[in-house]
C-alpha positions in Angstrom: 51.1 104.0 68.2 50.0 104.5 64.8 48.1 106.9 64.4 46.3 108.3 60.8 46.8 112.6 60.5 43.0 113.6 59.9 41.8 115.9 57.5 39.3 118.9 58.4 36.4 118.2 55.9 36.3 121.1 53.6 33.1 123.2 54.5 31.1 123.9 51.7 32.1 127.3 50.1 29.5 129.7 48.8 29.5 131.9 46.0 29.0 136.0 45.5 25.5 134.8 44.0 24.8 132.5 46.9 25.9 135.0 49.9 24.1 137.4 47.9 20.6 135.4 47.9 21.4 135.0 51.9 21.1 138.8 52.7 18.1 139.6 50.6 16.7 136.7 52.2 17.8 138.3 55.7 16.2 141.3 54.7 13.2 140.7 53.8 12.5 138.2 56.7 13.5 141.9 58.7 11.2 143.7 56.8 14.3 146.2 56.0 14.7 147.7 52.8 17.6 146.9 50.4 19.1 149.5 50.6 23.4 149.4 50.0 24.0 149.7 54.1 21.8 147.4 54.9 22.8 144.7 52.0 26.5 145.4 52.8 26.6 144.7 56.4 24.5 141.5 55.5 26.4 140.6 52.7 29.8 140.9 54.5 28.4 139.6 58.3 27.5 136.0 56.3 30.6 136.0 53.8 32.9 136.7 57.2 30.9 133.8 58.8 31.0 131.3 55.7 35.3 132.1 54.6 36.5 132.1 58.6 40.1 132.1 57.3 40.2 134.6 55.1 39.1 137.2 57.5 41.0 139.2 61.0 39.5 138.3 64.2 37.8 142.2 64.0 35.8 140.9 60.7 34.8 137.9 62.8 33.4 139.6 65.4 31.6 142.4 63.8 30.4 139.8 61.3 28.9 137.9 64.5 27.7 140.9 66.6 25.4 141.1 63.4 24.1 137.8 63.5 23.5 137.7 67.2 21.9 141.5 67.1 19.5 140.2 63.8 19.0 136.8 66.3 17.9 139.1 69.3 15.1 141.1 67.1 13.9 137.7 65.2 13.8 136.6 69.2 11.7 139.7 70.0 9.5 139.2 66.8 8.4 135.6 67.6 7.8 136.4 70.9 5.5 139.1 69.7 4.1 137.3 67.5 3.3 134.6 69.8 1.7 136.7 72.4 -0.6 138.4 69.3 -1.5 134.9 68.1 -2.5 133.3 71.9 -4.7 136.5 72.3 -6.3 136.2 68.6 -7.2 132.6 69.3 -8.6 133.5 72.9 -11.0 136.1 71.6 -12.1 134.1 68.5 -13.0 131.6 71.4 -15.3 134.1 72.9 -16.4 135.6 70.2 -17.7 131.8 68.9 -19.2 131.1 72.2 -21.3 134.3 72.5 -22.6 133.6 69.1 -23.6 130.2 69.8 -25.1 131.3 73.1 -27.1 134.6 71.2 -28.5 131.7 69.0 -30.0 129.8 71.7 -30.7 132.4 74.2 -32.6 135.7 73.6 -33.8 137.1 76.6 -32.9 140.7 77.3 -30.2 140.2 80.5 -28.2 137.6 78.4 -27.8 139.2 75.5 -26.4 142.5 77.0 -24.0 140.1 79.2 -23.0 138.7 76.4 -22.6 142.0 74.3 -20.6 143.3 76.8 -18.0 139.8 76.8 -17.6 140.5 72.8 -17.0 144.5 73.4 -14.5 143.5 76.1 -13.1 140.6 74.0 -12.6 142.8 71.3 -11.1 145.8 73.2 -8.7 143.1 74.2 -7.5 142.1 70.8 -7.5 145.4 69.2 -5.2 146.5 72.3 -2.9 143.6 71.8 -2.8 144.3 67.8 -1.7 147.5 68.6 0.8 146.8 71.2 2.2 144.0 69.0 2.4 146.5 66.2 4.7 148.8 68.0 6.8 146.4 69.5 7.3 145.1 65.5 7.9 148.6 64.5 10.2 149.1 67.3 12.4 146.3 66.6 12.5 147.0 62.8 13.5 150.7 63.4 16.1 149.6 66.6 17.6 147.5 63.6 17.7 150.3 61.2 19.3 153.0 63.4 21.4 151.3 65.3 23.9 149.4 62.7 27.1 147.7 64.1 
């Protein structure tokens, strides 16, 4: 047979500035300060990734145990995040039925029912702010103390 040898298409080879830009990006999506550690392992975890070659199978993996731990607390964050949203949206919904009901109804029984809907809708979101706030803090500090 006659067969062609193929080529490996060249992958496209970023500079210092470019890997650079990268990790301050990475950072600040974290919410992690730029501080030298935290650039470095950045900085080195996506120039490993991006130069394959240059680097020993150690640099590989460390550079991907990086990448999968800052996958795992972006995970976590959306997650979070999701959960925080669903519950905002829920108690805006009650919160915009009970005033449309006040408006229309006023006797006495109703409106303490539906007082008591909006303190419980809004103990609900307050408790989910907070909880969503810790688990965000958490995360961020996890990634800060525990570097790989």
């Amino acid at each position: 047979m006659n067969e062609r040898p193929t080529t490996a298409s060249p992958l496209p080879t970023l500079t210092p500035a470019d890997i650079a830009r990268i990790a301050l990006k990475r950072l600040a999506e974290l919410g992690l300060a730029p501080i030298p550690e935290n650039y470095a392992k950045f900085y080195n975890a996506i120039a490993a990734i991006k130069s394959p070659t240059d680097k020993t199978e150690e640099e590989l993996k460390s550079a991907y145990q990086v990448l999968f731990k800052v996958s795992d607390v972006l995970d976590g964050m959306t997650g979070t995040s999701g959960s925080l949203l669903e519950d905002l949206v829920r108690g805006g919904e009650v919160m915009s039925r009970s005033r449309d009901t006040l408006k229309v109804k006023r006797n006495q029984a109703f409106v303490e029912a539906t007082l008591n809907d909006l303190i419980e809708s809004t103990d609900t979101v307050c408790q989910s702010v907070s909880a969503s706030h810790r688990d965000l803090h958490d995360l961020m500090a996890a990634v800060a103390k525990n570097p790989v």
